[in-house]
N, C-alpha and C positions, 0 to 999 in steps of 0.2 A: 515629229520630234517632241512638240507639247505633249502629245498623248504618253507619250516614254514617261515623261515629270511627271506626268499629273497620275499616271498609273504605281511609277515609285515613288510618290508620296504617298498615296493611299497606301500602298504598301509598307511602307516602314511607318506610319500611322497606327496599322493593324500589328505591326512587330512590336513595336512600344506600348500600346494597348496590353497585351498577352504577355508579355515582361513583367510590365505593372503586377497583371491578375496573379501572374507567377509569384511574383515578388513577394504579396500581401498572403496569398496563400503558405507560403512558407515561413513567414513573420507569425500567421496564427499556428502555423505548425509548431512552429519555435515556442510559444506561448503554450501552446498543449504539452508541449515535454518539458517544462518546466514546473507549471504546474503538476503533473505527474509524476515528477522526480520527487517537489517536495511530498505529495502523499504516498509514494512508496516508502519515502523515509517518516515518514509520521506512523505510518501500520507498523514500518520494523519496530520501530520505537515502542507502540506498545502491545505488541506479540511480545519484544522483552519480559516489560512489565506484565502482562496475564502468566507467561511462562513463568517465571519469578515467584507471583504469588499462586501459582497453580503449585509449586513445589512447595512453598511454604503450607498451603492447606493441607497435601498430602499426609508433608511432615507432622501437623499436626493432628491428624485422622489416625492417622499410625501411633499416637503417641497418646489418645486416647484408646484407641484400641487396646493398648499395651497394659493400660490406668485400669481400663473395665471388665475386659474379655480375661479371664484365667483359666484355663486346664482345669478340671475337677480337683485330681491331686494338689492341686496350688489354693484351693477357698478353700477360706475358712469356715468351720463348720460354724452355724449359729449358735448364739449362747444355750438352747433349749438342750440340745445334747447332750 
């Protein structure tokens, strides 16, 4: 009958032990998707902003293009003419 105790203590020893491990293991799990939530929202954040200023430089590419590039028909001819 000792043997029974002394075998189910070691026994639930080794349960509680593994619970623990369990436990802490999912505590840093819990800490990794935290930390990884915040940096998936820190990249949205600024893909926004590059997205953002990627249209704004477009914009402005295009709108030199518009200022420099002319059609023959459209330059003016130089004064020497």
């Amino acid at each position: 009958m000792c043997n029974q105790n002394s075998e189910k203590t070691a026994s639930d020893a080794q349960l509680v032990q593994r619970i623990e491990t369990l436990e802490i293991a999912i505590s840093h799990h819990e800490q990794m998707h935290v930390e990884m939530e915040k940096t998936l929202a820190d990249q949205y954040t600024k893909i926004q902003m590059l997205e953002k200023k990627l249209g704004l430089l477009k914009d402005y590419i295009q709108s030199l293009n518009e200022q420099v590039i002319k059609r023959p028909e459209e330059e003016i001819p130089p004064p020497h003419y």
